[in-house]
C-alpha angles and dihedrals in degrees: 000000000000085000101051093041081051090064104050092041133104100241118185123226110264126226118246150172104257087190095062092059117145121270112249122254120023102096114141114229091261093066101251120118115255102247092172115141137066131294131187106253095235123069138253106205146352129226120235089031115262145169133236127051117323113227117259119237080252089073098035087062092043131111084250092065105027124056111257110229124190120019121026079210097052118117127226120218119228142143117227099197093054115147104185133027126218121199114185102185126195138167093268106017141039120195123198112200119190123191134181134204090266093055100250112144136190133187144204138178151219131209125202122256120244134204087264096037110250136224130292090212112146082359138088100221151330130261134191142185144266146148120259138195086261095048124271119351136191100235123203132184121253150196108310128183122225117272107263130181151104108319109255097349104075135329122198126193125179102232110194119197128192106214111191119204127162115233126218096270099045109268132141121244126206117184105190098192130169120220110198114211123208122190125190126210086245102028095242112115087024103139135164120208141173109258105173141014131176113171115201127199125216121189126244105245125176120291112261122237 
C-alpha cells in the first residue's frame, strides 16, 4: 500500500549533501551500493548541519532506529562500547560486525527483500534497493507509529527508513528519513510524502583483526 500511495503522491524534492555523492562504480548485481568495509561507529558530520551529539552506528542499528520484526520478547544483540563497525554486503545478505577495544564483538544481519517480501528467519531484518537523490542506497525499514485517526473518515502513521550509500572517500552514509502516510475512507486523497531527512557520515578506519 505505501508503495502504491508513493506513487501517486506529490513528493518534494529532499535536501541533501552533493558532496557526499556515491562513488561510481561499486554497485552489487542486485542494484544496491557495496557498502562492504569498516566505519568508526561516531559520526563525523551531520547534514544539514546540527549540535549536540550525533548518534553512533550502535544506535542506528538498534531496536530504537530499525523496526523490530518477530518476537516482542526477542533480544537484540548490541554492544554498546564498539568502536568500529564492519559491514560485509553481499547480494543476498548484509552483515553488520561491531567490535570494541576489549575485543568483544557482536553481529547482526540483514536479508534481502524479495517481491513477496521474505523471512527474517536467523536475521534481524530485510533490506532492499533503490535509487536515491545521492546514487544507489541499502534501505532498511525503521521505527513506525500505529496508524491513528478518525474511524472511517482518514488514518495517518509516521514510517521511518535507514538508507546506506558509500561516499567518495569511503565513508558510510546513513540517510534516517520519515514518510508520512496518509489513508482516506475512500482512498481518494490518500498520499504519502517525506517529512523529514537528516544524512550522517561516518569515516572508513582499518579493518580490525
Amino acid at each position: 500500500m505505501v508503495l502504491l500511495l508513493a506513487g501517486c503522491a506529490g513528493i518534494e524534492p529532499l535536501d541533501y549533501p552533493v558532496q557526499w555523492r556515491s562513488a561510481p562504480g561499486g554497485v552489487l548485481e542486485n542494484g544496491c551500493p557495496d557498502v562492504s568495509g569498516s566505519y568508526d561507529v561516531r559520526a563525523a558530520e551531520a547534514y544539514p548541519p546540527r549540535g549536540g551529539e550525533l548518534p553512533a552506528l550502535t544506535e542506528v542499528f538498534g531496536p530504537g532506529v530499525l523496526r523490530v520484526t518477530g518476537s516482542p520478547d526477542r533480544i537484540w544483540p548490541g554492544l554498546p562500547a564498539a568502536t568500529t563497525a564492519t559491514l560485509s554486503a553481499t547480494a543476498d545478505r548484509l552483515q553488520v560486525r561491531f567490535q570494541d577495544k576489549a575485543e568483544g564483538e557482536v553481529s547482526l544481519a540483514f536479508r534481502h527483500k524479495s517481491w513477496w517480501g521474505g523471512s527474517t528467519k536467523g536475521a534481524e531484518g530485510l533490506f532492499q534497493c533503490l535509487e536515491l537523490e545521492l546514487g544507489p542506497a541499502l534501505g532498511l525499514d525503521g521505527t513506525r507509529t500505529p496508524f491513528a485517526g478518525v474511524p472511517h473518515l482518514f488514518a495517518q502513521s509516521d514510517m521511518a527508513f535507514v538508507f546506506l550509500s558509500r561516499a567518495q572517500d569511503g565513508s558510510l552514509v546513513v540517510n534516517h528519513r520519515i514518510n508520512r502516510v496518509t489513508l482516506t475512507g475512500a482512498l481518494i486523497g490518500s498520499q504519502a510524502r517525506w517529512v523529514t531527512s537528516v544524512w550522517w557520515r561516518y569515516p572508513p578506519v582499518p579493518r580490525p583483526r
